[in-house]
N, C-alpha and C positions, 0 to 999 in steps of 0.2 A: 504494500500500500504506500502510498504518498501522499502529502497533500498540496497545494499550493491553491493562489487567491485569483478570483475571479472578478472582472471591474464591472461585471453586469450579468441581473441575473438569467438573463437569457439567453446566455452561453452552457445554461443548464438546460435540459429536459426536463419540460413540466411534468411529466407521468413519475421520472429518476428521482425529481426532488420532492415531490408528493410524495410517495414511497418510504419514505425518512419519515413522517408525521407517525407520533404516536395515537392521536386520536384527532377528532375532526374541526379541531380551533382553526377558524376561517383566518384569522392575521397569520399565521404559519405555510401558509399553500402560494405554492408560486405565483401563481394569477395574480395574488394579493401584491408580491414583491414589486414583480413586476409592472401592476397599476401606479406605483408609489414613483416606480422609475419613468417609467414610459410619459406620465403624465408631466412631466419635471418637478414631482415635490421633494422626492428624495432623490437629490445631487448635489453636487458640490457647490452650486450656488444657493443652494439652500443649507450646506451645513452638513450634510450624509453626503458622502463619496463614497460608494458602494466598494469593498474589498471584501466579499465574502469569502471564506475558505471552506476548500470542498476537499475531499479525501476520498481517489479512487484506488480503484484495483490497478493492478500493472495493464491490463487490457482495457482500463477507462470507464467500469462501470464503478458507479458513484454510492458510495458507500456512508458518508456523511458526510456533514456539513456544520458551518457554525454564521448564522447569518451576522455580519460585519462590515461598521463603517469606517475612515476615517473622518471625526469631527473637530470643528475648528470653531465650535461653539458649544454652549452647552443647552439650548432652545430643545424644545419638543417632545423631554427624555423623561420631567415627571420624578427624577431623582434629581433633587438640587446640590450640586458640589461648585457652584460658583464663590463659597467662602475659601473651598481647596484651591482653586483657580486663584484667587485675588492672592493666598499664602505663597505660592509659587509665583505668582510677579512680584511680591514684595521681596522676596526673596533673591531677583534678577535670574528667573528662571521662567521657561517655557511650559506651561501647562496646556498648551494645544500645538499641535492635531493631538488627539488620542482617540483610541480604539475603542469602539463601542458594538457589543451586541445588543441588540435590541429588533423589536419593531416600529420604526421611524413615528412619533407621535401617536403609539399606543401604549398606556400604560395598563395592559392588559399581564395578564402571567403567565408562562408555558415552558414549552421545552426550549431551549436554548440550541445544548449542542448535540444535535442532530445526529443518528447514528438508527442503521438499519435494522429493527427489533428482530429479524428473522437470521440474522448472523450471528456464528456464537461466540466473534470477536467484537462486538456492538463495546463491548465498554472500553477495549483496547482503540477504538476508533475514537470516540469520547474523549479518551487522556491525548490521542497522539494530537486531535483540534484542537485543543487548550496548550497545550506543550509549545503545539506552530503559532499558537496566538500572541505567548509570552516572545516567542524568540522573535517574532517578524519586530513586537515594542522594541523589541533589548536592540536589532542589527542594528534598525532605523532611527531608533533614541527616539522614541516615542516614550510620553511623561506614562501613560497607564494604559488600562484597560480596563474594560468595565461589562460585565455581563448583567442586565436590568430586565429584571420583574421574570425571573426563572421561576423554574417550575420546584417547588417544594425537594422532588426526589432528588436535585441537581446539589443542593446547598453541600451534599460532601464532597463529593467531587470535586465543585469550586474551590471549598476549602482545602482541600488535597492540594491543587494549584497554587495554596498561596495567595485564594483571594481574599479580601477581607470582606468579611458579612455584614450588609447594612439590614436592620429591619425598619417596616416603615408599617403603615397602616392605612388600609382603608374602608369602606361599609357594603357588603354585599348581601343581597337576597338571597332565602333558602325556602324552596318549596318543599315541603310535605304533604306531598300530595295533595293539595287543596282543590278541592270540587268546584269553588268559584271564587270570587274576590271576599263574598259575605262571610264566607267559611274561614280567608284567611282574616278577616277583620275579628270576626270570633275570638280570635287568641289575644287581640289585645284587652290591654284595661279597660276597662268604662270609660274615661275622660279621653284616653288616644283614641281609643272607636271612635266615640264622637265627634273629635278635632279633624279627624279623617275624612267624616262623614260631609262635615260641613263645607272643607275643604273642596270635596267634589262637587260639591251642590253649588258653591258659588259660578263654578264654569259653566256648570249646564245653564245654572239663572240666566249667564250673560249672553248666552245662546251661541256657545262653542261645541260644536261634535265633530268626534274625530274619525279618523279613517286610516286604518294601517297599510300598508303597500310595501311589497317585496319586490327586490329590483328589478324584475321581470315587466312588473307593472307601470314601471317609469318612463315615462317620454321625455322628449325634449320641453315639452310647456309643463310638466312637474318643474324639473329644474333648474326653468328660469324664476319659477317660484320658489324653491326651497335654498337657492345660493344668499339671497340679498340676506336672508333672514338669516341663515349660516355665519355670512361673513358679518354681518352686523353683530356679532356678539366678540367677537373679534377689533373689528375696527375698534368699538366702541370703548378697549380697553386700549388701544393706542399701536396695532399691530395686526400685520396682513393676516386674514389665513392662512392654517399649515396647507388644506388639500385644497383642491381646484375641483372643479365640473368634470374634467376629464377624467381625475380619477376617478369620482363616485360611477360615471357612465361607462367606461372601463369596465369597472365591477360589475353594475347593470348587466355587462353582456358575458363574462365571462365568470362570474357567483352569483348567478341571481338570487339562487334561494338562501344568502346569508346574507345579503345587505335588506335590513327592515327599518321603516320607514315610518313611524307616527306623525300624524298630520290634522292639525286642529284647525276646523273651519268657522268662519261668523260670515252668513250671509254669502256663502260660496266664496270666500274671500280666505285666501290660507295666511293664518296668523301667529301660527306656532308650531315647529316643526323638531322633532327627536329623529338622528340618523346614528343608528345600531347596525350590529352584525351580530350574529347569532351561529353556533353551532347545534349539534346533537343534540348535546345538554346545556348550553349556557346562553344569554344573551349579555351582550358585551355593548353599552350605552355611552357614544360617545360626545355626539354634537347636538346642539339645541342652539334656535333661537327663535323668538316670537317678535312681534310686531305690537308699538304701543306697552301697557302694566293691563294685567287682570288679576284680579286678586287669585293666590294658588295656581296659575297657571300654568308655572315653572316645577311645582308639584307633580301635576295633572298629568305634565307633559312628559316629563324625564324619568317618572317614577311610576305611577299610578298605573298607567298606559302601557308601560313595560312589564307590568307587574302580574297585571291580567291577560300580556298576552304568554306569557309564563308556563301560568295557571292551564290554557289553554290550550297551548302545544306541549305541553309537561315536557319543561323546561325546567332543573336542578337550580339553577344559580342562576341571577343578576346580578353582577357588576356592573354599575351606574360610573363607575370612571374615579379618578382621585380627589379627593380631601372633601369637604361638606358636610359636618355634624350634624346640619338639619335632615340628614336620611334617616339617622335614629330614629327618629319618634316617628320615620313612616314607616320602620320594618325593616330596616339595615340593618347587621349587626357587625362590630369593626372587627377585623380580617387580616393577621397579616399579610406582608407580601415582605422580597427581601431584592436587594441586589447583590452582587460581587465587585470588587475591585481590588486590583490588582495595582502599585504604584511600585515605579523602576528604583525611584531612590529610598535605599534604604528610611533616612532620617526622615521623611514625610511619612511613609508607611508606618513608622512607629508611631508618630503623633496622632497620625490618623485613626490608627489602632484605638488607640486610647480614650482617643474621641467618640469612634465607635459604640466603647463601650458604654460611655455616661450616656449615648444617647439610643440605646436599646435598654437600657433601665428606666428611662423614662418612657419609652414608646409603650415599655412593660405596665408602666403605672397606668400610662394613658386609656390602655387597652383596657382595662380591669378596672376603669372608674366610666369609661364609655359604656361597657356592660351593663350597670345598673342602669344605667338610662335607658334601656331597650323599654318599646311599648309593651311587651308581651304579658302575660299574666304569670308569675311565678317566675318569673327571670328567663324563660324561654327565650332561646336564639340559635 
């Protein structure tokens, strides 16, 4: 076997690199990569310069992979190390490009490094793509590497490597089998049922109904309506959109049945709009934005809507995206998630260590005082 890095994903075979998924998370399947690319969100003018490394056989079949940028920013990644950054230029030191796995502005969780489950060197693949990751930072004198929002089974491995483990947190839905939305309103307390209840009632009063749409369902006159409202929650904070129209329509034609689509109407007029992706078992909530204030709309929208359709395609988990304490009290309950990172210089790596730890003892508190605020009756989450 071998490995070496790849400047674009579509020097891969999409059937080769689908084949590597262990299960059916829509941001992992090449379609996806390659929408991020194709579209120009993730390139180097954005920040992601694609250097994935792949690991084949001596004869060229593709055995695994580890998806890989280099970045020259730290935008879109959802793990914040711009205080590492700022320690490294004070220091008169180079903190970019570095190496990052991830998937380009998803802070979603999964398998990272890639390796084919049906081989019974899958884990010797595993080490030798981390091995080639560390040595391309070490040749090139790249400051780090960072592996962001893995998959649970990964964390020893990482750490085998020498990563350091960050934990972080966030708020996810768990269906138990719930028959409808009443059924999961059930489980909470008396005052969240009703906070809930009233919550929904104010959107129907204002004469909002919504309508969900699978990317199959989408045309060109959807997404001249669903972009303004996209990007406006964007603008609004002082900064373009991560994706474009090309990618969502992209996907449209090439996962349709994983890009899902809430859309809330007043008077045939679309005024608020949730764009998710969805696998087997999860739905994955990423972007929102509405037109105008309605009172709970941003509820209705991002949470409520996703929640029931859940319920409906029995659907395990929502993840609603990162940070937001107001999920709690709709039925979130906080989550960890972790990254890796790996830093070339010694003396950084220790500090960072260290740091680390103060602040995965708070993440610890934080989790365990989030808990008691769950809506549920008895502490259920």
């Amino acid at each position: 076997m071998h490995t070496r890095v790849i400047e674009s994903i579509a020097e891969i075979d999409p059937d080769e690199w689908n084949h590597l998924l262990t299960d059916s998370n829509p941001t992992l399947r090449h379609e996806f990569f390659a929408a991020m690319e194709q579209s120009g969100c993730a390139i180097a003018d954005t920040g992601w310069l694609p250097r994935h490394l792949v690991c084949e056989t001596g004869s060229g079949t593709l055995v695994g992979a580890l998806p890989l940028y280099l970045k020259n920013n730290s935008y879109g990644e959802f793990v914040f190390d711009f205080s590492w950054a700022n320690a490294y230029h004070q220091a008169g030191l180079s903190y970019y490009p570095k190496l990052v796995s991830a998937v380009p502005f998803t802070p979603a969780s999964g398998m990272r490094v890639l390796a084919a489950n049906d081989r019974d060197d899958a884990d010797a693949i595993r080490h030798a793509l981390l091995d080639a990751a560390t040595r391309i930072a070490v040749d090139a004198g790249i400051s780090s590497l960072h592996v962001l929002f893995p998959d649970t089974s990964e964390l020893p491995l990482l750490r085998e490597h020498n990563l350091l483990l960050r934990k972080d947190c966030q708020y996810h839905w768990r269906n138990r089998d719930y028959a409808d939305f009443d059924e999961f309103l059930a489980t909470f307390t008396s005052a969240k049922r009703k906070k809930t209840r009233r919550e929904r009632r104010r959107v129907r009063e204002a004469g909002i109904e919504f309508q969900t749409y699978t990317g199959g369902a989408l045309d060109e006159s959807h997404w001249e309506q669903i972009m303004p409202l996209y990007a406006d929650t964007f603008l609004s904070r002082g900064r373009a959109p991560y994706l474009n129209r090309e990618f969502f329509k992209s996907l449209c034609k090439s996962m349709p049945e994983n890009l899902v689509v809430f859309m809330g109407y007043l008077d045939e007029r679309l005024i608020a709009v949730a764009i998710c992706y969805r696998s087997d078992t999860t739905l994955y909530g990423r972007y929102w934005g509405a037109e105008g204030f309605v009172d709970s709309l941003h509820f209705e929208t991002c949470y409520y809507q996703g929640i029931e359709y859940c319920i409906k395609e029995g659907l395990q988990v929502f993840e609603p995206g990162t940070q937001g304490e107001h999920k709690i009290s709709r039925g979130f309950s906080p989550t960890e998630t972790w990254s890796g990172h790996w830093l070339s210089r010694p003396e950084f790596a220790q500090a960072i260590e260290q740091y680390l730890k103060h602040e995965r003892q708070h993440i610890d508190r934080y989790i365990e005082a989030a808990r008691e605020r769950v809506p549920y009756r008895d502490g259920l989450d």
